[in-house]
C-alpha positions as CSV (number, residue, x, y, z in Angstrom):
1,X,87.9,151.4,83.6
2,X,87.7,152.5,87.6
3,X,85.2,155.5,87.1
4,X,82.9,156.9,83.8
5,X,82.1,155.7,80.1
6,X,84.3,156.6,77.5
7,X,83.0,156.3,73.6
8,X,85.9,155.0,71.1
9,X,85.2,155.5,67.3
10,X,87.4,153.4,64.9
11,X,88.9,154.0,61.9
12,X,85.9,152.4,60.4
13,X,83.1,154.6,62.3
14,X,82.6,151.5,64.4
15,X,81.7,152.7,67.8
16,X,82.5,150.9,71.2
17,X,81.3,152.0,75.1
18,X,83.4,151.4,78.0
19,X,81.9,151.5,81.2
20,X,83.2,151.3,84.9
21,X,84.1,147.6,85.6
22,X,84.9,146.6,81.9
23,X,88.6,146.5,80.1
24,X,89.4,147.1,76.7
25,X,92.3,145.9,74.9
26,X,93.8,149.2,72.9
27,X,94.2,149.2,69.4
28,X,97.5,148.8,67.9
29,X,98.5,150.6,64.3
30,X,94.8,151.8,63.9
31,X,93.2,155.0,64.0
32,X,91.4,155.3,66.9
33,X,89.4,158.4,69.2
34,X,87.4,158.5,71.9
35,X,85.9,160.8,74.4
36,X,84.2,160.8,78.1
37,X,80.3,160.4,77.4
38,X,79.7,160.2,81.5
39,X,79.1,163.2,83.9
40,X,82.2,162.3,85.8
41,X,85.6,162.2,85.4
42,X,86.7,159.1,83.6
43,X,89.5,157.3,85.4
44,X,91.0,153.9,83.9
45,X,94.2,152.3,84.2
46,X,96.5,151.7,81.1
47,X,99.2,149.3,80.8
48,X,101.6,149.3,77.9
49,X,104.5,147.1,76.8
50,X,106.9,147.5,73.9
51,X,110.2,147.5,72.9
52,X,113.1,150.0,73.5
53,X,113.1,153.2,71.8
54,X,110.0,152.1,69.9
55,X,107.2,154.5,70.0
56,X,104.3,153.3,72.2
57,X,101.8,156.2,72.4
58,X,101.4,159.4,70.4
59,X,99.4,162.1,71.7
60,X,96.7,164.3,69.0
């Protein structure tokens, strides 16, 4: 995370903050959500591996 806190809820209502200066590792095949909780724009850098013509990401 470069800039702003994001919340992420779990499928399991578990709740997780991610401030500037942290990483996160995504979850993989779980519900997840989360939304900017700062008064700034959240930035954050996301890298993502996988495997050809596999599905990596998929936008609500």
């Amino acid at each position: 995370m470069l800039r702003g806190e994001i919340i992420v809820m779990s499928e399991k209502g578990n709740k997780f903050v991610i401030n500037a200066g942290k990483a996160a590792i995504e979850a993989v095949d779980k519900w997840h959500g989360g939304h900017d909780s700062s008064h700034v724009t959240v930035e954050f850098i996301a890298f993502y591996s996988g495997v050809t013509e596999k599905t990596t990401i998929i936008l609500a």
